[in-house]
Z-matrix of the N, CA and C atoms (Angstrom, degrees):
N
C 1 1.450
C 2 1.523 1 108.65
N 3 1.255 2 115.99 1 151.09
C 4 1.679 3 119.63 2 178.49
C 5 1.225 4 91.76 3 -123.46
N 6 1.377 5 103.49 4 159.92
C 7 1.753 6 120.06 5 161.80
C 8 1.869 7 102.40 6 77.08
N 9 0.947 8 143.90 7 37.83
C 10 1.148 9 141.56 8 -179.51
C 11 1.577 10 123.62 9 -81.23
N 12 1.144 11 114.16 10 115.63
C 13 1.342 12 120.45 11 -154.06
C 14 1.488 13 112.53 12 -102.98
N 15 1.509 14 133.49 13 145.44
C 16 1.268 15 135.40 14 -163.56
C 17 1.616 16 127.18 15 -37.98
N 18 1.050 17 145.97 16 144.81
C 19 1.487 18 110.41 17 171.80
C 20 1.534 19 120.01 18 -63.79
N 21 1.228 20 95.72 19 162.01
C 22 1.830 21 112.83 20 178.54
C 23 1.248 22 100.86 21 -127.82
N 24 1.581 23 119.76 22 132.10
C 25 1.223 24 125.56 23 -155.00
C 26 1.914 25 102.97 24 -99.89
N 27 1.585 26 122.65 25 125.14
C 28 1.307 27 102.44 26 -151.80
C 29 1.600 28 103.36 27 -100.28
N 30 1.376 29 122.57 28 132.27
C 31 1.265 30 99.84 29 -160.09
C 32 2.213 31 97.65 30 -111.19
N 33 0.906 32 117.79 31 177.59
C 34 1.812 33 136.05 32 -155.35
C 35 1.875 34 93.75 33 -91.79
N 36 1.152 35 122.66 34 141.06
C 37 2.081 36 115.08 35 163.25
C 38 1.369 37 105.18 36 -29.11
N 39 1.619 38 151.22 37 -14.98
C 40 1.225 39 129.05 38 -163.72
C 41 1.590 40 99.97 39 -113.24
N 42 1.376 41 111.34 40 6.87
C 43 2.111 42 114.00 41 -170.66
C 44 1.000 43 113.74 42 89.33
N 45 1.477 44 125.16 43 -21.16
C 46 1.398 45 115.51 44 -175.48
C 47 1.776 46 117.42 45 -83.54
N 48 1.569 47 109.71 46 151.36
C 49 0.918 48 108.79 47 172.27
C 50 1.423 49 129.62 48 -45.70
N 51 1.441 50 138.18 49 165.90
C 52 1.045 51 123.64 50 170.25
C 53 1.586 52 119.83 51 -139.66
N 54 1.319 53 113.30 52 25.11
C 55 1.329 54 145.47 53 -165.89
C 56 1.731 55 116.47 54 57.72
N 57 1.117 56 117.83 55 39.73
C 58 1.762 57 127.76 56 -170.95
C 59 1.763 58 88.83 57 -132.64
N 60 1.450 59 81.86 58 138.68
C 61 1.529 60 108.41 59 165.40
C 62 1.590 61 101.02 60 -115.44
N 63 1.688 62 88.96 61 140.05
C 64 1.736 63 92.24 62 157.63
C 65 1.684 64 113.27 63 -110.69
N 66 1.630 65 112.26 64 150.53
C 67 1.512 66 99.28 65 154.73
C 68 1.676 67 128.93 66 -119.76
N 69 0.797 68 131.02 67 -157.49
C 70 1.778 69 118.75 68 145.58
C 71 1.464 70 105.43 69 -131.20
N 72 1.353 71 113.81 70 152.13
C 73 0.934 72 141.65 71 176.87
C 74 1.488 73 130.47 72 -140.49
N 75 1.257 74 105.68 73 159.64
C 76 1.766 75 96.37 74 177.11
C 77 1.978 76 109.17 75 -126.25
N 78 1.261 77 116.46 76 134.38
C 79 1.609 78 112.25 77 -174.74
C 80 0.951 79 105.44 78 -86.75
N 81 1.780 80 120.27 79 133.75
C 82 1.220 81 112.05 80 139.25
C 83 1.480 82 141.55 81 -27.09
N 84 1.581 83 96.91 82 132.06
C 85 1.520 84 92.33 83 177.66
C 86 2.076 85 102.53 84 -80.30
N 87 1.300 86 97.56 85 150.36
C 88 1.602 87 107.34 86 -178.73
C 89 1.571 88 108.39 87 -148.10
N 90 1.148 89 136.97 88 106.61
C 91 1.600 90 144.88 89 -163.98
C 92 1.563 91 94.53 90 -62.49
N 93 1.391 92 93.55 91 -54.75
C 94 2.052 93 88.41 92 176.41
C 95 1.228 94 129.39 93 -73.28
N 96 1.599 95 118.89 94 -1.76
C 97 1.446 96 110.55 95 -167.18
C 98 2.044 97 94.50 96 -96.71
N 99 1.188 98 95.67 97 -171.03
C 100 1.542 99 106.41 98 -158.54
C 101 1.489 100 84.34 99 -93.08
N 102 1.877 101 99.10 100 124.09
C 103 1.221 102 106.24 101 168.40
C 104 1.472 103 118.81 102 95.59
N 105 1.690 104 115.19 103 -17.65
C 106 1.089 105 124.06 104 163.69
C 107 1.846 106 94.06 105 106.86
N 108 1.407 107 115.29 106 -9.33
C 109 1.534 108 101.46 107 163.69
C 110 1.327 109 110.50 108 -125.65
N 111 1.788 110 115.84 109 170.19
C 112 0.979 111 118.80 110 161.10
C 113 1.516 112 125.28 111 -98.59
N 114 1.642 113 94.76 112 139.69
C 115 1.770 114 101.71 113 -171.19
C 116 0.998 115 130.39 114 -107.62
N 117 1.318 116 141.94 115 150.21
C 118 1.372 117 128.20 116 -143.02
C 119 1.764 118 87.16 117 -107.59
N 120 1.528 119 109.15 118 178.46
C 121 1.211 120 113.74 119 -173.35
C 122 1.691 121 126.67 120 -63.85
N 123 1.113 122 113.96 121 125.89
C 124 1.718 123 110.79 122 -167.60
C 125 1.738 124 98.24 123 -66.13
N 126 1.037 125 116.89 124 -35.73
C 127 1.753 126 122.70 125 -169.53
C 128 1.547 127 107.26 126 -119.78
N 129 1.160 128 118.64 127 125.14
C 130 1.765 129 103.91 128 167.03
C 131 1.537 130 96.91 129 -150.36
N 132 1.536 131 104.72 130 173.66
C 133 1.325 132 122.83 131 172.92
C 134 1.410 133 136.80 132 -128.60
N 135 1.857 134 123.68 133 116.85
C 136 1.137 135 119.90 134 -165.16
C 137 1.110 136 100.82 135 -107.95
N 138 1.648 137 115.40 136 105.25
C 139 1.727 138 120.98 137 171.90
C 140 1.712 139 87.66 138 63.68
N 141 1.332 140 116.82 139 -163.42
C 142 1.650 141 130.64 140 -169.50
C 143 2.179 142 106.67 141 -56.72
N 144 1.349 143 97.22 142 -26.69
C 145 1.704 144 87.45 143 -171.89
C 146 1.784 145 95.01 144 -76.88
N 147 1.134 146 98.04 145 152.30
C 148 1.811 147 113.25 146 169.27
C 149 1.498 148 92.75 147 -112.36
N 150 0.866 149 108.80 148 172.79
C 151 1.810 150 149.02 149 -168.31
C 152 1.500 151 134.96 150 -167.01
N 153 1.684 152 103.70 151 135.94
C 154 1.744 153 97.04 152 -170.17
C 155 1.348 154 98.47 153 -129.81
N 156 1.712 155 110.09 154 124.02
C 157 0.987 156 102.83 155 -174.38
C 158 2.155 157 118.16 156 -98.10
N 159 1.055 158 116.15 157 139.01
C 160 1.336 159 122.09 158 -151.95
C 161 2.009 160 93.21 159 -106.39
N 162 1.077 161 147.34 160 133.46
C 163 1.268 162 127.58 161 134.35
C 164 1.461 163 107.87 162 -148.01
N 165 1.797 164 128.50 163 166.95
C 166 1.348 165 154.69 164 -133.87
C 167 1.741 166 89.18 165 -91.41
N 168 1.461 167 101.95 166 107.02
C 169 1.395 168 126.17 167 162.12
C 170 1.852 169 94.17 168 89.37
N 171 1.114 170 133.10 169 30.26
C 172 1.415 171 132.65 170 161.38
C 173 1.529 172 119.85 171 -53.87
N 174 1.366 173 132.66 172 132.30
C 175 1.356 174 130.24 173 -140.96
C 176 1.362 175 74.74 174 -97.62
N 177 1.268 176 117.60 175 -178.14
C 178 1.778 177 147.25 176 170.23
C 179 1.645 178 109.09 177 -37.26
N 180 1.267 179 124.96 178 128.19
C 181 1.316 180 94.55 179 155.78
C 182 1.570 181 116.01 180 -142.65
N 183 1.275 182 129.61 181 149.09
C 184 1.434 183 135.30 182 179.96
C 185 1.255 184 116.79 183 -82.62
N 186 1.670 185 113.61 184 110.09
C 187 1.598 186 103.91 185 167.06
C 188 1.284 187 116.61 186 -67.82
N 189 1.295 188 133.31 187 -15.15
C 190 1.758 189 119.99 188 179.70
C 191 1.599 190 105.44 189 -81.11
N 192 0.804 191 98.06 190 -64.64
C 193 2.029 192 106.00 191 178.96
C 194 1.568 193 105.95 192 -48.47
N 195 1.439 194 113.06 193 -55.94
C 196 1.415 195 139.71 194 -151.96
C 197 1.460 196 110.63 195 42.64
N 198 1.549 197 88.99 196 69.08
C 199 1.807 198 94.35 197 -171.03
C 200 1.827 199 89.19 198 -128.43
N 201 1.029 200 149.60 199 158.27
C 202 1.161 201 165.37 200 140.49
C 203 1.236 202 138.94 201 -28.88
N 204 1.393 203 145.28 202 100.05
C 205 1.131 204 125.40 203 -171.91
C 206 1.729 205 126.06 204 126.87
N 207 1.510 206 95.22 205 -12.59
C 208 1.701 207 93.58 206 163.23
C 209 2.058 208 87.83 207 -168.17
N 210 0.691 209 105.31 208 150.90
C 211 1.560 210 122.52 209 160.16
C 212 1.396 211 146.33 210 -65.95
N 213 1.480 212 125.97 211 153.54
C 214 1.332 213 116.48 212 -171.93
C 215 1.608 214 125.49 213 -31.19
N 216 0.905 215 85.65 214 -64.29
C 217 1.670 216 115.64 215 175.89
C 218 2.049 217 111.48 216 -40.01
N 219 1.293 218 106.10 217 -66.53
C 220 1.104 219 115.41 218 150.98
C 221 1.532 220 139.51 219 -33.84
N 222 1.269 221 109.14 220 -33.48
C 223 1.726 222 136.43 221 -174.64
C 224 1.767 223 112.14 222 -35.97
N 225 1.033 224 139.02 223 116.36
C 226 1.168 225 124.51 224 171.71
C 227 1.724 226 107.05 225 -96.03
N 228 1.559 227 91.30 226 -24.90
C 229 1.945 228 97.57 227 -164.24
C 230 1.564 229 106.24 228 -75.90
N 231 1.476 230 108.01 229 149.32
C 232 1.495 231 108.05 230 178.12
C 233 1.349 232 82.27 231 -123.03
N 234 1.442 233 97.77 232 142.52
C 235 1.540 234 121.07 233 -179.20
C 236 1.742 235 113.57 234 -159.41
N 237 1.108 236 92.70 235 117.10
C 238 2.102 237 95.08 236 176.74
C 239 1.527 238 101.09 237 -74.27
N 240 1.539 239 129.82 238 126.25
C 241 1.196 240 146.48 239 131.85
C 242 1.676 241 120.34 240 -21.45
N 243 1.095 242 121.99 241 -54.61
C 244 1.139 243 138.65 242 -173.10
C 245 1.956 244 113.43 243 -74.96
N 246 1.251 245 91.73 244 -63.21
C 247 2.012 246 88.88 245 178.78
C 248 1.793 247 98.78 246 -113.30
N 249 1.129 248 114.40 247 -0.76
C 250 1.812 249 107.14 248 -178.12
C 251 1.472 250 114.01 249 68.53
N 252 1.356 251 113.05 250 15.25
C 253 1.777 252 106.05 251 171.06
C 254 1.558 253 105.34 252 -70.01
N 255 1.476 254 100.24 253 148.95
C 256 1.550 255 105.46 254 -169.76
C 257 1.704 256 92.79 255 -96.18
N 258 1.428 257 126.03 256 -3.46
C 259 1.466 258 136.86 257 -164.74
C 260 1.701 259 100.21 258 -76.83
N 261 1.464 260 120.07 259 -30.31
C 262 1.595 261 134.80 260 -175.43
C 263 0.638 262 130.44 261 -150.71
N 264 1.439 263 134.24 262 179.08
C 265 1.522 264 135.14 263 -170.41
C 266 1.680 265 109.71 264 -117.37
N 267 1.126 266 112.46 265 168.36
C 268 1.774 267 115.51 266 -176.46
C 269 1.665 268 98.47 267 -45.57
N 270 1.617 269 119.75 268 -52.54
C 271 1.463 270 101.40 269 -139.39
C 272 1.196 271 86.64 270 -84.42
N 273 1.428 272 151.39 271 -16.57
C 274 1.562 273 133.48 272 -167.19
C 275 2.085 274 88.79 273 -100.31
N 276 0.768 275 136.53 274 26.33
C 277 1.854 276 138.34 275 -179.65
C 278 1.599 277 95.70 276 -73.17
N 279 0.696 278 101.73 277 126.75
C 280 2.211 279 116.28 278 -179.12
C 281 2.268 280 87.41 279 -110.47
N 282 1.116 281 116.82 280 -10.97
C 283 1.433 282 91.54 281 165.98
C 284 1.615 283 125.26 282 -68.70
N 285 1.111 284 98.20 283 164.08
C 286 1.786 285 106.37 284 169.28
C 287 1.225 286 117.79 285 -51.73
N 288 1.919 287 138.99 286 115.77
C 289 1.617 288 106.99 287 -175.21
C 290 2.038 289 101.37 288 -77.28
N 291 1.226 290 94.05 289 145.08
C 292 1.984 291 96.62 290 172.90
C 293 1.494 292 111.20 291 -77.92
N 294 1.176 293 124.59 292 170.15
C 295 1.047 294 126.98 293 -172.03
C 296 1.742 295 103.77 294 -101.72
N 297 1.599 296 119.96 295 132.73
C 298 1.080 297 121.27 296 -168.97
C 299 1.661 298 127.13 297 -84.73
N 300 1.421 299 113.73 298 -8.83
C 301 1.551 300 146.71 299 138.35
C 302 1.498 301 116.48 300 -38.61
N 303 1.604 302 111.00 301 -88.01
C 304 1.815 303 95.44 302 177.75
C 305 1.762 304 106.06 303 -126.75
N 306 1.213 305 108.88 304 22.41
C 307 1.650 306 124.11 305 -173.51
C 308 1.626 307 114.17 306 40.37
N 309 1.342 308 110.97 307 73.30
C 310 1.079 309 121.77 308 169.02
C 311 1.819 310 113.43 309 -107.83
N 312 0.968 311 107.69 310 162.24
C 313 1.949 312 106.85 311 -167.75
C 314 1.482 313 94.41 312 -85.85
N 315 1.399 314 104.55 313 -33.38
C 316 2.126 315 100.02 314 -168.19
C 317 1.387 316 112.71 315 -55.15
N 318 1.055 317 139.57 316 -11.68
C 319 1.550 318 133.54 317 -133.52
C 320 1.726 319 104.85 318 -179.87
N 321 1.107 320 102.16 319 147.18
C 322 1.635 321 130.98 320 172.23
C 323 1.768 322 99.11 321 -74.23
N 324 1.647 323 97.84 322 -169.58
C 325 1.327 324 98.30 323 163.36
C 326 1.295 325 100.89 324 -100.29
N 327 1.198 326 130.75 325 -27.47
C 328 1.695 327 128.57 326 -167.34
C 329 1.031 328 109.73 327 -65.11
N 330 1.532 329 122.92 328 -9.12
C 331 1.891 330 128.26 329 -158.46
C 332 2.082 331 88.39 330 -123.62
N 333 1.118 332 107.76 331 -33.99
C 334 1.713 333 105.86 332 -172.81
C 335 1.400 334 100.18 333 -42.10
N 336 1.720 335 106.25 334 149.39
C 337 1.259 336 129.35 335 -169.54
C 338 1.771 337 105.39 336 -106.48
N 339 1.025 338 96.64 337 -15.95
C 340 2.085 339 106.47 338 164.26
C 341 1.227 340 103.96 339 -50.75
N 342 1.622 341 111.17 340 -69.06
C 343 1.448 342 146.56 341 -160.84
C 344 1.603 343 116.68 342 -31.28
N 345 1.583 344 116.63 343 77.18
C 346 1.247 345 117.31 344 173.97
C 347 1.911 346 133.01 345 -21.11
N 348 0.842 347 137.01 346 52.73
C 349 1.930 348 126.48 347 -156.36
C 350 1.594 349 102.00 348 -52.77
N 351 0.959 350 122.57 349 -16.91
C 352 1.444 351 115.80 350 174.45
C 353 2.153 352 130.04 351 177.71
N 354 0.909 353 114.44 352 145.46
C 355 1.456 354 123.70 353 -159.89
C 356 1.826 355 103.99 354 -41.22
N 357 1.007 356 117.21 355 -29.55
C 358 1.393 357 111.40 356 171.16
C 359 1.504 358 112.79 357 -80.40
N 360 1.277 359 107.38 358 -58.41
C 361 1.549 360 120.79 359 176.20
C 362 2.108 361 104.26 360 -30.54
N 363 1.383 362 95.89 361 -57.85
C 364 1.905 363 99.87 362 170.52
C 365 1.116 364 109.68 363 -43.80
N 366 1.340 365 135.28 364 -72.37
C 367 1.521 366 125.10 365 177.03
C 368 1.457 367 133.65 366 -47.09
N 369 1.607 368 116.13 367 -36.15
C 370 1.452 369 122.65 368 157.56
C 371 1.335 370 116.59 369 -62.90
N 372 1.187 371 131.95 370 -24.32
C 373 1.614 372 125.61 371 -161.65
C 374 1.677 373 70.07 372 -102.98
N 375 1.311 374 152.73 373 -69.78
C 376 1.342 375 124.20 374 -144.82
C 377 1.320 376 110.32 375 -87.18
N 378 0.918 377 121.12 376 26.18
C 379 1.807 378 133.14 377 -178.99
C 380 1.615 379 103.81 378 -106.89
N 381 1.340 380 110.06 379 -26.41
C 382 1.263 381 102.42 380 171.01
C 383 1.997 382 94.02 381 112.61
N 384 1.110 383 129.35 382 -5.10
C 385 1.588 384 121.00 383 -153.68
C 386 1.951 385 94.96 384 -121.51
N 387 1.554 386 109.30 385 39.20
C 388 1.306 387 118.36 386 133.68
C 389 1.620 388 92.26 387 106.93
N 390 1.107 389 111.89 388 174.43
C 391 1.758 390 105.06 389 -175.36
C 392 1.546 391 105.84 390 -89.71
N 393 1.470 392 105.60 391 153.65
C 394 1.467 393 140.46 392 -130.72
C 395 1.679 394 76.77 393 -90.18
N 396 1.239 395 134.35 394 170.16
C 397 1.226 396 144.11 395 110.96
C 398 1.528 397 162.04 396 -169.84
């Protein structure tokens, strides 16, 4: 995307926030992508929070594939989230889940020892005077 503009905080009919940001943006043009642009990811993940991204005339998109162009529902492909075997899907996966913090097999993110618990806790754990929490 080019031109990406600050967030704008989106607020509910009563003014209040409603925890959504909007931005604007402009898409690349792409001859091969659907529609004649290229689109950035409908779903992604920063560290443990996920995010869905929404914008005005956005083509179809598949959360299993997360490929473009027809919907869940629609889906023919089976694909695990977790190890990418095309043999299953996430909820039947017999792998280890990783942790989405620093992807280690021991631990979740709710249990990770990175995992800030709160704005003071950050400054004690990087000060050296033991982890924050």
């Amino acid at each position: 995307m080019d031109g990406v503009s600050s967030a704008r905080l989106l607020r509910d009919s009563l003014g209040f926030w409603n925890g959504r940001r909007g931005f604007q943006a402009l898409l690349r043009e792409d001859p091969k992508g659907q529609g004649g642009y290229l689109h950035p990811p409908a779903m992604f993940s920063l560290g443990a929070d996920r995010g869905t991204l929404f914008y005005a005339r956005q083509p179809p998109f598949c959360r299993r594939c997360m490929a473009y162009g027809h919907i869940f529902a629609l889906c023919s492909t089976r694909k695990c989230r977790f190890c990418g075997s095309g043999e299953h899907e996430a909820k039947d996966c017999d792998e280890p889940k990783a942790c989405h913090g620093c992807g280690s097999l021991a631990h979740l993110w709710r249990d990770c020892p990175a995992r800030q618990r709160s704005y003071a806790g950050h400054f004690c754990y990087n000060a050296g005077e033991g982890i924050g929490g």
